[in-house]
C-alpha positions in Angstrom: 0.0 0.0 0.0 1.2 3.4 -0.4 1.5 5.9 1.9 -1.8 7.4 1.4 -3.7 4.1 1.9 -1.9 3.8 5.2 -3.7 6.7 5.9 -6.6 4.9 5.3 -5.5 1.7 7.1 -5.3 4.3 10.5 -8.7 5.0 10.0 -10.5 2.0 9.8 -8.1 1.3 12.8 -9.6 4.6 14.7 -13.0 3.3 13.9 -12.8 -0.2 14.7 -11.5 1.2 18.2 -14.4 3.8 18.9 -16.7 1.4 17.9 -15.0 -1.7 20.3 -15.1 1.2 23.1 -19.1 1.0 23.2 -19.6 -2.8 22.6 -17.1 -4.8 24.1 -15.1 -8.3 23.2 -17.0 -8.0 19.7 -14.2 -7.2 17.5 -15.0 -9.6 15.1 -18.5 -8.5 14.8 -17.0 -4.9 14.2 -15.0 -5.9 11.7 -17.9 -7.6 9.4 -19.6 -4.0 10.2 -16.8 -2.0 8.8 -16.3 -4.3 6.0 -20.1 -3.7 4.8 -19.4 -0.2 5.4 -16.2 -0.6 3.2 -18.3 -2.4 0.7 -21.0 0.0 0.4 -23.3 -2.7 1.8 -26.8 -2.9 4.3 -26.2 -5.0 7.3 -29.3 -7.4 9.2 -28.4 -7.4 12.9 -30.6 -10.9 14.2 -30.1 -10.9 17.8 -31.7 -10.9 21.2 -32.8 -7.6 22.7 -30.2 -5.8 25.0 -26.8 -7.2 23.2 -25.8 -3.5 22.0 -27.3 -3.5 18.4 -28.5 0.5 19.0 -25.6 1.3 20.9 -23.3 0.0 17.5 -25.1 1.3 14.8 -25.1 5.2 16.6 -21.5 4.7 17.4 -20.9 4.1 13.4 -22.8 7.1 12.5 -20.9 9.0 15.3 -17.5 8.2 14.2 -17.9 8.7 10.8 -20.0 12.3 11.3 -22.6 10.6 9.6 -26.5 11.8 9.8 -28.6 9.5 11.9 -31.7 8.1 11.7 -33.9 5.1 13.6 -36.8 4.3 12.4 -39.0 2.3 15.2 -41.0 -0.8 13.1 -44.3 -1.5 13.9 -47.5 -2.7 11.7 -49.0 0.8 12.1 -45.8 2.2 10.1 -46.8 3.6 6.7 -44.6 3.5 3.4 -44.6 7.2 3.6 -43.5 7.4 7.1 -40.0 6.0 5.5 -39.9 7.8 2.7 -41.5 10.9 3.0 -44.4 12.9 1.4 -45.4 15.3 -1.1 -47.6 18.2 1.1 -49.7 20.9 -1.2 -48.5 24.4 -0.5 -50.9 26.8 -0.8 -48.8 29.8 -0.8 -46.6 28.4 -3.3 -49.4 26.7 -5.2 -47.3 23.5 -5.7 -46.8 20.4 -3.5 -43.6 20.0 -1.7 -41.3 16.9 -0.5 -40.7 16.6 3.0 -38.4 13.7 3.2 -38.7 11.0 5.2 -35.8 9.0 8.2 -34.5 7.9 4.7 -32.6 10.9 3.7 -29.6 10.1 6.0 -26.7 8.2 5.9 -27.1 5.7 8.6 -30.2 4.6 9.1 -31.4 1.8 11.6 -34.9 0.2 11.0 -35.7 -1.7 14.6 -37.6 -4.9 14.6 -38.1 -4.3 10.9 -39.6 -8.0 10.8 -42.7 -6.0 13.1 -43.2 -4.2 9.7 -46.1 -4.8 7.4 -44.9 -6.7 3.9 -45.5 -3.5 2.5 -44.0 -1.3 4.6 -41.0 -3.4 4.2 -41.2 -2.9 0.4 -40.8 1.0 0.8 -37.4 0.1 1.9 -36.5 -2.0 -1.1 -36.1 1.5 -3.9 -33.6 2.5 -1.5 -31.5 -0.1 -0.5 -30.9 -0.9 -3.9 -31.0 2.4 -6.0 -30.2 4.9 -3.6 -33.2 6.7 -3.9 -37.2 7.0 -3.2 -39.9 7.8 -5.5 -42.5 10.0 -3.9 -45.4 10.5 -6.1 -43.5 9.8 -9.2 -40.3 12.3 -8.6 -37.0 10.4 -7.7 -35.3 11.7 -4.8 -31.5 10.1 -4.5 -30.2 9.5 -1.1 -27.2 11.1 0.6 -24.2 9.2 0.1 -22.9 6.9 1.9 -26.2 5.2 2.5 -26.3 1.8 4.7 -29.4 0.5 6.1 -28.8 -1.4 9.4 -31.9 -3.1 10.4 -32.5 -5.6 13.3 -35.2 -8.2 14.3 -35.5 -10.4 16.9 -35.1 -14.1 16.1 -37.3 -15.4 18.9 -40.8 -13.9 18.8 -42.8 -14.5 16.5 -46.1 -13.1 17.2 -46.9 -9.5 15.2 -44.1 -9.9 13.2 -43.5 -10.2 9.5 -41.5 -12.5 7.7 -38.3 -10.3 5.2 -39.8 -11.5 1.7 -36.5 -13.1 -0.1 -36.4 -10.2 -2.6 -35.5 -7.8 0.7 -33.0 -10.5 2.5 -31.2 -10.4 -0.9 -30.4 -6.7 -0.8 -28.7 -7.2 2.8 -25.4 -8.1 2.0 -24.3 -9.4 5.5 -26.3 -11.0 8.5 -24.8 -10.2 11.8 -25.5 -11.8 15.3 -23.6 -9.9 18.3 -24.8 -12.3 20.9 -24.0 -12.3 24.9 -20.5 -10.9 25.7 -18.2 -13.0 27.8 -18.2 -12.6 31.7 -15.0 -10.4 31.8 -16.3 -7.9 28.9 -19.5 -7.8 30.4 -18.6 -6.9 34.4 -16.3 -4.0 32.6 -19.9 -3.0 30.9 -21.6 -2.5 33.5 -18.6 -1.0 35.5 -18.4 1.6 32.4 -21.9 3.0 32.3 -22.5 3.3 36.5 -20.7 6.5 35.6 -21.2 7.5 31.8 -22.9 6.2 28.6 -20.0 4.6 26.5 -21.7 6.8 23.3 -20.6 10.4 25.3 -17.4 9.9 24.5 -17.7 8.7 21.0 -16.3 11.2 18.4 -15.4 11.2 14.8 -12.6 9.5 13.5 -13.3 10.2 9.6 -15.4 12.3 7.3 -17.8 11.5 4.7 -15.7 12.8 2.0 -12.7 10.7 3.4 -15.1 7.3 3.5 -16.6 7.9 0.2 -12.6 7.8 -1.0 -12.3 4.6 1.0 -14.9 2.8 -0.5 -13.8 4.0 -4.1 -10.4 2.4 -3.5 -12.0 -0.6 -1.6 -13.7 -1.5 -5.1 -10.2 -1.5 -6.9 -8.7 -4.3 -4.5 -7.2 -6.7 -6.7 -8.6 -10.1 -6.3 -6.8 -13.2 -8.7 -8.9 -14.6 -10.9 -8.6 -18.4 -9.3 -10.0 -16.7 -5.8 -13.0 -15.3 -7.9 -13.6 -18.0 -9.0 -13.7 -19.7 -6.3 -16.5 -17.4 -4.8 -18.7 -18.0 -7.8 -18.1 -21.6 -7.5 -19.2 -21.7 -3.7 -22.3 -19.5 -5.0 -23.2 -21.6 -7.5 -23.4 -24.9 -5.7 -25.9 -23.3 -3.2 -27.9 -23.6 -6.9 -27.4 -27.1 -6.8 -27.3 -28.2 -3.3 -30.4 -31.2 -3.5 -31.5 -29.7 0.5 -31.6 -26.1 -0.8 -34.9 -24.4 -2.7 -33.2 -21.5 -3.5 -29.8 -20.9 -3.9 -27.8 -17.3 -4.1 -28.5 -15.0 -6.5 -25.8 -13.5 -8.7 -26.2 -10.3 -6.4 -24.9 -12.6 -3.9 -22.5 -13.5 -5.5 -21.2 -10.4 -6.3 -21.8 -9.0 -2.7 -19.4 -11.7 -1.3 -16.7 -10.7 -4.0 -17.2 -6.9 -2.7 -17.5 -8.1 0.3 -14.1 -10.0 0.3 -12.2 -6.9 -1.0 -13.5 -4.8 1.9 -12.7 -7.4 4.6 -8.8 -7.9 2.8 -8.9 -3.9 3.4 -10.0 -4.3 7.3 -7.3 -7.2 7.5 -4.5 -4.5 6.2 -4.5 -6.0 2.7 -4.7 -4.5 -0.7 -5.4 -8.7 -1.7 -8.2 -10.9 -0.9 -7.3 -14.7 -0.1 -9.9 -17.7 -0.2 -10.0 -17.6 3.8 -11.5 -14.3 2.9 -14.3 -16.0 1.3 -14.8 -18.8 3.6 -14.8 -16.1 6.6 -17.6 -13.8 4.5 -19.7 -17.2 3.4 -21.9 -17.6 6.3 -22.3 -13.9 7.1 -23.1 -12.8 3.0 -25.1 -16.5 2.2 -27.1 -18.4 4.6 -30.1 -15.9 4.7 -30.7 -15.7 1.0 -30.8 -19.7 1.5 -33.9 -21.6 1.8 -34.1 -25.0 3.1 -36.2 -27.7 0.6 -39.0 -28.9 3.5 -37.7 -32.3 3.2 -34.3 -31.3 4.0 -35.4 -29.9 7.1 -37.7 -32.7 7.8 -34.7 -34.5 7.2 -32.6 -32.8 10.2 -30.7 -30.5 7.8 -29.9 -26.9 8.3 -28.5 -24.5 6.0 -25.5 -24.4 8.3 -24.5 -27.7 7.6 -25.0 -27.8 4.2 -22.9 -25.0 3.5 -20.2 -26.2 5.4 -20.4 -29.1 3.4 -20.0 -27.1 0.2 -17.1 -25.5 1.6 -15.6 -28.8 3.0 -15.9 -30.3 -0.7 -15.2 -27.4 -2.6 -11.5 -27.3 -4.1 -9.6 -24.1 -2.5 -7.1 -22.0 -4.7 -3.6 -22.8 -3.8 -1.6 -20.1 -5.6 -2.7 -16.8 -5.5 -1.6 -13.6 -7.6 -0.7 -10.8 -4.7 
């Protein structure tokens, strides 16, 4: 790297520490954040409530001055609510966009599964074009945008299940779970006197993460490593327990994804472990079980560490 990526390397470093200063012993959590931050990418944070998924995502907005929004799911939420809405003015004589939580850069959608299907669907414009459409005018987003939504995997009642078309457009899944004993007493040590976010400041602009990400995309990944990520897709296709296999989006978000997380590793190279690290975290929720497989005592776990098990790993690879 030259000198000026080094640069860059010290920030991701200064974030990945502000960030580990609010939720403790998850660094490798963090660094699956900061690598779909890197990538450009929206994270789904599936965990229990209390484990510090509100604490995270304000701490990412925080250190990169980035606006903030939450947006608090529940089935009485409207489409408009999200996105905003044209109001007639009569002075002006003409009606008048008053964006929604949308228009920001970080945006965290609680309990999104407690949405309504189409609710849900409002967020689907602008997760994958940057931009809403209000009453037929196209409003783009400010950039970076990342949407960092979170459900609960254990209740089910009032919620809604993520279509497959919305799952797809989240390129990694992210559990924080329970932090040990040790990281835990330190916790609650921490916060008798302040909240961890007071002293959260930022670490990097927008201007100087928008450059990130632009260089992020130029990573150089060897062709046999590539290949090896479309290869890992593509058997998901043709797995006999799986329905419905990645996409070529996912495909292409575990590529991206790969580049980013070589970045957060202090690489300018990504390496097959890159891929097998990324693979659960970028696949398993665009997955769908076939009912017989699960009938049948599989999971989607197992199945794709089967696929990685069998699958033939690049030896040589092209720094």
């Amino acid at each position: 790297m030259n000198q000026t990526r080094l640069d860059d390397a010290q920030f991701v470093k200064a974030l990945s520490q502000n960030l580990e200063s609010c939720v403790l012993g998850k660094s490798r959590e963090i660094r699956l954040l900061l690598t779909a931050l890197l990538a450009g990418g929206h994270v789904l944070l599936e965990d229990v409530p209390g484990t510090g998924k509100t604490v995270l995502v304000k701490a990412l907005a925080r250190s990169i001055s980035g606006q903030f929004r939450r947006i608090q799911c529940n089935p009485d939420l409207l489409p408009t609510d999200i996105t905003g809405v044209s109001i007639y003015h009569p002075k002006e004589e003409r009606f008048v966009f008053r964006p929604g939580p949308v228009m920001c850069n970080v945006l965290l959608a609680d309990e999104i599964n407690r949405a309504t299907t189409k609710t849900q669907s409002a967020l689907l414009e602008a997760m994958e074009e940057r931009a809403v459409t209000v009453d037929g005018e196209s409003y783009p987003l400010p950039r970076p945008f990342l949407l960092l939504a979170t459900q609960n995997p254990i209740e089910f009642e009032g919620t809604y299940t993520l279509p497959e078309a919305q799952l797809d457009r989240f390129m990694l899944r992210l559990s924080l779970g329970y932090p040990d004993e040790r990281s835990e007493l330190e916790m609650a040590q921490r916060q008798t006197f302040r909240h961890p976010l007071d002293s959260i400041s930022p670490v990097v602009t927008i201007d100087q993460l928008l450059e990130m990400q632009e260089y992020v995309r130029t990573l150089h990944i060897d062709e046999a490593v590539a290949e090896y990520g479309v290869r890992l897709a593509r058997q998901t296709r043709e797995h006999p327990g799986i329905l419905l296999g990645a996409s070529p989006r996912a495909t292409i978000a575990l590529i991206d994804a790969a580049k980013a997380f070589a970045f957060v590793q202090g690489r300018d190279y990504v390496i097959p472990d890159d891929i097998k690290e990324l693979a659960p975290h970028v696949l398993l929720h665009r997955l769908v079980l076939h009912p017989e497989a699960r009938l049948g005592g599989m999971s989607k776990e197992s199945i794709l560490d089967d696929i990685l098990a069998r699958l033939k790993v690049p030896v040589r690879v092209a720094k």
